[in-house]
N, C-alpha and C positions, 0 to 999 in steps of 0.2 A: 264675596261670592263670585268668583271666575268660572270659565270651564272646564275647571280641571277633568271632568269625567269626559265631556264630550273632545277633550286633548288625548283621551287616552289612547293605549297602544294598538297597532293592529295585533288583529289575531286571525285565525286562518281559519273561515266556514263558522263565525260565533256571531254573535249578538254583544256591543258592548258601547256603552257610556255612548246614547243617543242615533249610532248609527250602524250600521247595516254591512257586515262584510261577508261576501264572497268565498266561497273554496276558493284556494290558489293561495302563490305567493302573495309577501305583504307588497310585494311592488306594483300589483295588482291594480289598476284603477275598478275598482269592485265599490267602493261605498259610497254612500251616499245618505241621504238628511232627508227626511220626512216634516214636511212642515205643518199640511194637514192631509187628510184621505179619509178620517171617517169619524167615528163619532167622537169618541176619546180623545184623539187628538185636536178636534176643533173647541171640544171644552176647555181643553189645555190655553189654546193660543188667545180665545176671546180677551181673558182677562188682562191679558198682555199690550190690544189694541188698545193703547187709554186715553186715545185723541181721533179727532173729528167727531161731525155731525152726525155720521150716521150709525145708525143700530146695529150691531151683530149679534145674532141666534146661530144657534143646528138649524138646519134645513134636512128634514128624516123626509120627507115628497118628493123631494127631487135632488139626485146626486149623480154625478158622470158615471152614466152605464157601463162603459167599458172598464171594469174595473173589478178587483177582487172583492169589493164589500161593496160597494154603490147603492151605501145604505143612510149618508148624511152628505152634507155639503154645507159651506159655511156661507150664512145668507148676511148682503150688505142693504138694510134696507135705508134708503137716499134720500126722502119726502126734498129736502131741501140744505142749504148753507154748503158746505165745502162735498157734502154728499161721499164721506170715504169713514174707515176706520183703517187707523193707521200706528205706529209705534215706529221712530228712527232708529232706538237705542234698546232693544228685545234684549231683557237679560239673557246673559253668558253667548248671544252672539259674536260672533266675529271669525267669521268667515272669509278665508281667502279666495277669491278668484284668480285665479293662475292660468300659465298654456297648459303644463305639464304638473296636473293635480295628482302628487303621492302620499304627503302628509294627511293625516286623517282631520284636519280643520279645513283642506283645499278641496274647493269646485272649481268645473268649468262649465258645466251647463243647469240649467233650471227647466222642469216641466211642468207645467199647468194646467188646467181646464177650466174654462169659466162659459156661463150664461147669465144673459140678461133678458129683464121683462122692460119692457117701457123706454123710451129713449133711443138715443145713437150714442154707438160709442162707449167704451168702458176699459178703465186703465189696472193693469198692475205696475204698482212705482217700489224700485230698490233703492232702499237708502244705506250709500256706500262710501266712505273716501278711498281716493279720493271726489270730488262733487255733491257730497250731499244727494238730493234728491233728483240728482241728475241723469237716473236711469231708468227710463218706463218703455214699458209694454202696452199701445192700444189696439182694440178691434177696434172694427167700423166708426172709426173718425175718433174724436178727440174733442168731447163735450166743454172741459173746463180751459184748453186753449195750452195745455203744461206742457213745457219744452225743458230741453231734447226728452226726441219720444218716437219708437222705432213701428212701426204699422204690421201686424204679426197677420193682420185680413184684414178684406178691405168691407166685408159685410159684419153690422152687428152681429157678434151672437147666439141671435133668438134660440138658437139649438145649440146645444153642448161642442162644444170646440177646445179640442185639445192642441198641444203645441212645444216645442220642444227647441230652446235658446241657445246656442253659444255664447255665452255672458263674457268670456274674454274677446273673440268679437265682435261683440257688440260694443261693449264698455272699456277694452280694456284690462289691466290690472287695477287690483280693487279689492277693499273688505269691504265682507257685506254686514251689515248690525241692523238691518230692520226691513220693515215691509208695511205698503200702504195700498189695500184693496179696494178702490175708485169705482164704483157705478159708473160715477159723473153727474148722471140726472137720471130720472123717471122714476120707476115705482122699486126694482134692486136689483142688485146683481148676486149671484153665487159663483163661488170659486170652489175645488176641490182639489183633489190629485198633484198637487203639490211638492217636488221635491226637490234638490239642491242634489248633483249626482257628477260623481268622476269621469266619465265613459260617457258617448253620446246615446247609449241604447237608455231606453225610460225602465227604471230601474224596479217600477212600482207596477209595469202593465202587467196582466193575471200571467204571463207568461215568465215571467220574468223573477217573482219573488212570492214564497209561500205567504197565504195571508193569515198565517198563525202567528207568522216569525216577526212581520214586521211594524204591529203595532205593537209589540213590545218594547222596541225599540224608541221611537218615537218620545222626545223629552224625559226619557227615561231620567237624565242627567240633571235634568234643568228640573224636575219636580224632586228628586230627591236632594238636589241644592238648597229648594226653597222650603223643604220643611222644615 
């Protein structure tokens, strides 16, 4: 079981095999990968997270407002031990990070939104070669002490905080095959708004992409793999 769907071809202004393209030509930097954003799709990925200590649900109470659905969010909740839910190895990932993303498997940037209740601090970590998990994201300090690790604010946070990465500079060239969602400590953290995107503009903000169009898209590939 490869990606064959999510390798598929571009098409011009369609919906196809996981992700998202654009009117225009196929040289287009237009698509981009929806990881989570709403309720469907965080059903999708829980099952996928099949390591650490901590818990993950939907979160239907609280979801990053600024958004076309801001009707779920995927909740990390932390009591204790390594306090994350994480996966290195996400079937049919493998995602390139590049300067110049045209191939429909290529990114260069990552967006996200996350909150946290309780605690300082809270990481997203990519797990990539090359380094393993040697590519994080923290707010407001750096609970569990993981390095390298790049300071995206320097306040926890307690409110919804969106953000938007240059993943090849940051990191590098790189596949990407997983993801580990970090509280770190206190009572959880939620993450939303999630995507892997060609172009520096946030591919998912309500301005930017119909929200009829794009949770269809969304593991489209990866759940008809797995039946």
């Amino acid at each position: 079981m490869r990606g064959s769907k999510i390798r598929a071809a571009l098409v011009t202004g369609g919906i196809i095999g996981g992700l998202i393209t654009g009117a225009g030509t196929a040289a287009a930097q237009n698509e981009f990968f929806i990881v989570l954003d709403d309720e469907e799709t965080i059903d999708d990925l829980i099952p996928l997270l099949v390591s650490g200590d901590g818990t993950a649900s939907v979160e239907t109470g609280d979801a990053y407002p600024e958004d076309n659905d801001g009707k779920a969010s995927l909740r990390i909740d932390s009591p204790a031990g390594d306090n994350q839910k994480f996966n290195p190895n996400i079937p049919d990932w493998s995602f390139d990070v590049v300067e110049d993303p045209s191939a429909d498997n290529e990114f260069r940037y990552i967006t996200f939104a996350w909150l946290k209740s309780g605690g300082e601090g809270m990481q997203l970590q990519l797990s990539a070669q090359p380094g393993g998990w040697d590519h994080r994201y923290n707010g407001g300090g750096n609970p569990k002490g993981w390095n390298p690790s790049i300071d995206v604010s320097d306040e926890t946070p307690i409110d919804w905080q969106v953000h938007t990465r240059d993943m090849f500079e940051d990191w590098g060239e790189m596949v990407l095959t997983g993801m580990a969602f970090s509280p770190g400590s206190g009572d959880f953290g939620l993450f939303d708004h999630l995507s892997l995107h060609q172009s520096e503009v946030d591919p998912i903000a309500p301005q930017a992409v119909d929200a009829q169009g794009k949770a269809v898209a969304v593991w489209a590939a990866i759940k008809q793999d797995m039946r």
